[in-house]
C-alpha positions as CSV (number, residue, x, y, z in Angstrom):
1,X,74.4,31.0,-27.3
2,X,72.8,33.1,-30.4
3,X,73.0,33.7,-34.0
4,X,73.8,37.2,-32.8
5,X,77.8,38.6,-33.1
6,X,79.8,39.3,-30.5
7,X,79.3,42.7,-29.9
8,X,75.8,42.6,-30.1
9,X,76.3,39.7,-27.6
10,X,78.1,41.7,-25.3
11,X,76.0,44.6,-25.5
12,X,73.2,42.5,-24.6
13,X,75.5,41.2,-21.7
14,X,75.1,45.3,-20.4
15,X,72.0,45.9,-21.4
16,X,70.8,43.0,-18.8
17,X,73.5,43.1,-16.3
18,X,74.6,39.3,-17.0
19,X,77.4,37.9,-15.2
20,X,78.3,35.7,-17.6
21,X,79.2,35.9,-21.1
22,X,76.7,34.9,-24.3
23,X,78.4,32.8,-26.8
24,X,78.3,33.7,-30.7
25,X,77.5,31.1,-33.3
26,X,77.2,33.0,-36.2
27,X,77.7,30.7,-38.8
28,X,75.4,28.6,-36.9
29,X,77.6,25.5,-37.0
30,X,77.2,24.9,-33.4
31,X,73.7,25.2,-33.2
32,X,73.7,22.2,-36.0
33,X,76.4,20.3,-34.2
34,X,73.6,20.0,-31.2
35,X,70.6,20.2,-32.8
36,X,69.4,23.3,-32.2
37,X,69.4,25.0,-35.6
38,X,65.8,24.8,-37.1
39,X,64.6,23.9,-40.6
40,X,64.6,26.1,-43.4
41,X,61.0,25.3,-43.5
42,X,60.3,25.4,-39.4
43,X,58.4,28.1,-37.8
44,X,61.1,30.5,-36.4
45,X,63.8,29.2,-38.8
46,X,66.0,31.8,-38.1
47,X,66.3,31.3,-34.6
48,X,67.9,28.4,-33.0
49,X,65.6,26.3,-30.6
50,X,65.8,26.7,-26.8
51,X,67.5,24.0,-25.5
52,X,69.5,23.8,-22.3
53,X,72.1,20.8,-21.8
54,X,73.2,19.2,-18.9
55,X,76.9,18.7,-19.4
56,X,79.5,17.0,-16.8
57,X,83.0,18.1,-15.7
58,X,84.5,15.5,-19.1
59,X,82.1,17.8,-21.2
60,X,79.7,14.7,-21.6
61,X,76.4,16.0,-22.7
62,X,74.4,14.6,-19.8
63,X,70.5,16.0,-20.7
64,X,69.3,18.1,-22.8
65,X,65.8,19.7,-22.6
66,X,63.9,21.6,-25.3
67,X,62.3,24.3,-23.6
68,X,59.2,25.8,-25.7
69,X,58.2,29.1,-25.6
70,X,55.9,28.7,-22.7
71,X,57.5,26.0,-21.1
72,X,59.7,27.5,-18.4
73,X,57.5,27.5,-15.6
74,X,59.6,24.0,-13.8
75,X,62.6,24.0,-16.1
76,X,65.0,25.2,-13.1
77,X,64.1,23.0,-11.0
78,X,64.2,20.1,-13.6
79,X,67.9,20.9,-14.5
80,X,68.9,20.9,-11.0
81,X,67.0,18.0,-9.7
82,X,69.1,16.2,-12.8
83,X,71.9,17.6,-11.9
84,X,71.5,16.6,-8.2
85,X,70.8,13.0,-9.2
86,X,73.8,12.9,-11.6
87,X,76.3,14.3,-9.3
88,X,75.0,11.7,-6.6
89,X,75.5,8.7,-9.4
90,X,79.1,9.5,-10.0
């Protein structure tokens, strides 16, 4: 999801050959419902943070991991080994 709108979302999508679609939160009311929308006063303010949640089939917000710029390195294989462990939980 980004501050960006639709089309520029979708022409992203192209640009990059997703598969998926990019969600719009222009008004950035999501971003605040989850915690992603930064401080006025925050470095990057007008960006939302990286953040990638773990959600279950009843949309339960399992995890969520703030991923820093140069924090990626492991981050797949975090989510999935969660993911693993809270499929096998029930």
């Amino acid at each position: 999801m980004s501050y960006d709108r639709p089309d520029e979302n979708r022409a992203w999508v192209e640009l990059m050959g997703f598969e998926f679609p990019l969600l719009s939160d222009p008004t950035h009311e999501v971003a605040r419902m989850m915690g992603a929308e930064r401080g006025p006063d925050e470095r990057g303010a007008g960006f939302p943070r990286r953040i990638t949640y773990l959600i279950d089939p009843e949309l339960v917000v399992r995890e969520a991991y703030l991923v820093g710029r140069d924090e990626t390195a492991g981050h797949a294989e975090a989510v999935l080994a969660d993911l693993l462990r809270h499929a096998s939980t029930g």
